[in-house]
Residue frames relative to the residue before (quaternion, step in Angstrom):
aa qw qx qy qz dx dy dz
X 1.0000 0.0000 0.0000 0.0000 0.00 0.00 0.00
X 0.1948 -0.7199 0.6116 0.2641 3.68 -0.74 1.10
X 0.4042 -0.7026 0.5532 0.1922 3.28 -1.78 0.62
X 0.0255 0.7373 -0.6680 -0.0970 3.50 -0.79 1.03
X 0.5957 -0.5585 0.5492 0.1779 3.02 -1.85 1.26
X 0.3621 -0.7470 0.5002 0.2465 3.09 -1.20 0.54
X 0.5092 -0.6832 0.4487 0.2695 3.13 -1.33 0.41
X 0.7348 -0.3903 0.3078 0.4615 3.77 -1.47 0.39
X 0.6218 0.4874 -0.3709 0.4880 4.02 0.83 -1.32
X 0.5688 0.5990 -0.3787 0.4175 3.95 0.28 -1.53
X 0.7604 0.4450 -0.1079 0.4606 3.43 0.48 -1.89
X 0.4846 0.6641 -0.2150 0.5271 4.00 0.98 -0.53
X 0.9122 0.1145 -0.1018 0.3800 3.15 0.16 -1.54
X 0.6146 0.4583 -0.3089 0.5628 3.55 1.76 0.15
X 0.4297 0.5786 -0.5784 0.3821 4.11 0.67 0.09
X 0.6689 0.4763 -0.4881 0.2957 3.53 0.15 -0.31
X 0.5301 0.4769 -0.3581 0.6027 3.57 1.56 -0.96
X 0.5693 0.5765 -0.4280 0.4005 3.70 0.33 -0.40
X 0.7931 0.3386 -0.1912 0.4688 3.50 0.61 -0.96
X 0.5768 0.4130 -0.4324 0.5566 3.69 1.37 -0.50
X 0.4905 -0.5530 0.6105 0.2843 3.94 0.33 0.30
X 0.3204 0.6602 -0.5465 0.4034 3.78 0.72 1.36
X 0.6333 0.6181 -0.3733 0.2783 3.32 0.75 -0.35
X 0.6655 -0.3134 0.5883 0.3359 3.75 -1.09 -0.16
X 0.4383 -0.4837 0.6387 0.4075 3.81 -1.42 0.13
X 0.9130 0.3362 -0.1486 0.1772 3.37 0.44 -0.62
X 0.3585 0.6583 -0.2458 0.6146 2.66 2.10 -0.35
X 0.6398 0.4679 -0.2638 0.5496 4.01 1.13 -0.95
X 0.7534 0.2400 -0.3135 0.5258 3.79 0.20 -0.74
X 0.6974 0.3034 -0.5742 0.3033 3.69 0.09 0.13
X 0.4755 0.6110 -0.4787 0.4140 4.01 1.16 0.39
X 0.6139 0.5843 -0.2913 0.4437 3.16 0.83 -1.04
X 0.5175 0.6137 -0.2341 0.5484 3.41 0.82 -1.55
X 0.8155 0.1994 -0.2553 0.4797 4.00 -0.29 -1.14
X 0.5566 0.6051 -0.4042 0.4007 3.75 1.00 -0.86
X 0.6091 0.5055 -0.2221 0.5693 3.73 1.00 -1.21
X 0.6579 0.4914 -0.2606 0.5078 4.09 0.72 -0.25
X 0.9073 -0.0054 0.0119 0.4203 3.40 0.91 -0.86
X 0.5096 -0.7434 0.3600 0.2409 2.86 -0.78 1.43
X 0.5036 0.5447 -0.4241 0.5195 3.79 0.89 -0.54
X 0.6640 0.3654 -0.3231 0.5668 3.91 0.21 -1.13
X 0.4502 0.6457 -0.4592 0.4117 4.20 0.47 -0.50
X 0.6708 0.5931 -0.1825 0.4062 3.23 0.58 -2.17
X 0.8470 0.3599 -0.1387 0.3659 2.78 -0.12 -1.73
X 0.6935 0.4760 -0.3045 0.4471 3.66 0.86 -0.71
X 0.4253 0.6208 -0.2524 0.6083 3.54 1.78 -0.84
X 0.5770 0.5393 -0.3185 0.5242 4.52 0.37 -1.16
X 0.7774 0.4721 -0.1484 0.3882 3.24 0.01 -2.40
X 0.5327 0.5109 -0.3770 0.5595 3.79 0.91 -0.88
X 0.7170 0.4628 -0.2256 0.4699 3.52 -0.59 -1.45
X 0.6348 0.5363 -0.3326 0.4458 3.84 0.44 -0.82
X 0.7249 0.5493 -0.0992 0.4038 3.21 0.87 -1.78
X 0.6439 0.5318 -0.1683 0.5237 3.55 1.61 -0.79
X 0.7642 0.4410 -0.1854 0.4326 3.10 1.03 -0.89
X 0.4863 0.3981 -0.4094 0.6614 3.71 1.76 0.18
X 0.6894 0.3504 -0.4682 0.4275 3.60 -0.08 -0.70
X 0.5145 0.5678 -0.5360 0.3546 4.23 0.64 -0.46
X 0.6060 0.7171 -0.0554 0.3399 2.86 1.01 -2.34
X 0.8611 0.2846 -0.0286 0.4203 3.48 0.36 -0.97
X 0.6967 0.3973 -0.3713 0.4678 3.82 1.01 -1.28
X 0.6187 0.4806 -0.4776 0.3977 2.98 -1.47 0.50
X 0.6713 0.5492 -0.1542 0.4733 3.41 0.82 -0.78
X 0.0187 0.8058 -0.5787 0.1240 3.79 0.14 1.19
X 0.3952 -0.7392 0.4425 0.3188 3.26 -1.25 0.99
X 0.5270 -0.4679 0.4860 0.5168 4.33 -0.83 0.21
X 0.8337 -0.3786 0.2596 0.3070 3.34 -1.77 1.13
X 0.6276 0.6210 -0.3376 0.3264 3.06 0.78 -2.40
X 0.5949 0.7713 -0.0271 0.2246 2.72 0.28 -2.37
X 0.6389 0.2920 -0.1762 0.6895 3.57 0.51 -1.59
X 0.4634 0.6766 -0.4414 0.3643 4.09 0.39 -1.06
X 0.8032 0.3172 -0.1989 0.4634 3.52 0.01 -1.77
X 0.6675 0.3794 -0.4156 0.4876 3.73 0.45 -0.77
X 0.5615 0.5132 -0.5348 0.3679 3.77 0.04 -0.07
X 0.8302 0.3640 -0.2430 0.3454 3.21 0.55 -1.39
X 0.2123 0.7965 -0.3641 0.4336 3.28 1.88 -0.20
X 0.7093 0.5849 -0.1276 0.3721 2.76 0.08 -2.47
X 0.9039 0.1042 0.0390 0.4129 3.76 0.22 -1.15
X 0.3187 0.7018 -0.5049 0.3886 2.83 1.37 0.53
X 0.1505 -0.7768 0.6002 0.1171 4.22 -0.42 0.50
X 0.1530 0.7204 -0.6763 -0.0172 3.87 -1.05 0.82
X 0.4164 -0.6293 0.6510 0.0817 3.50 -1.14 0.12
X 0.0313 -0.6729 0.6999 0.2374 3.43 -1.69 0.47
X 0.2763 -0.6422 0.6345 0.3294 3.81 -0.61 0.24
X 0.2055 0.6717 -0.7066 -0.0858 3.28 -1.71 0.55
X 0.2988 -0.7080 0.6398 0.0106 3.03 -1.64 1.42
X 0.1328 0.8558 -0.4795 -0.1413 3.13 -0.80 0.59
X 0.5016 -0.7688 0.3817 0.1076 3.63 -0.61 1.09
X 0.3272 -0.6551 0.5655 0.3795 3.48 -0.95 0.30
X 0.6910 -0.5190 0.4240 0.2709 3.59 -1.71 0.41
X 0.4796 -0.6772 0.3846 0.4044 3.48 -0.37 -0.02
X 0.4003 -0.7301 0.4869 0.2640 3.19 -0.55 1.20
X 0.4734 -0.7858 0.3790 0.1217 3.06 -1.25 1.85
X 0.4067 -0.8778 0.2439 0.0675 3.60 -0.98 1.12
């Protein structure tokens, strides 16, 4: 199997799974690997971290009121549907 390296976008759009521990073993060390190569992918994984810290600072601690949690549950599982039917034209006379 030939190895291709990945590219800055590839690396971009998967660091976030990288940092939620979503990855594969391997899928994780060959980010790391390119993250540890480039300083742009550094940045950006280095941003996305710091981002991630600053909502979880921002936010824990913070619980929603009873009601609140109530409506989004039932939201949550509530199930609706649109039927569509579609019909032939009348047939012309």
């Amino acid at each position: 199997m030939t190895y291709i390296p990945l590219d800055c976008k590839a690396v971009s759009r998967r660091v976030e799974a990288l940092l939620d521990g979503e990855l594969d073993d391997a899928g994780a060390d060959e980010l790391r690997h390119h993250i540890d190569a480039c300083e742009h992918c550094l940045e950006v994984a280095d941003l996305v971290e710091a981002l991630k810290r600053l909502v979880h600072r921002s936010c824990s601690g913070q619980i929603a009121p009873p009601a609140l949690r109530a409506r989004i549950v039932t939201q949550i599982t509530q199930v609706s549907y649109t039927r569509i039917e579609f019909r032939e034209p009348p047939a012309a006379r």
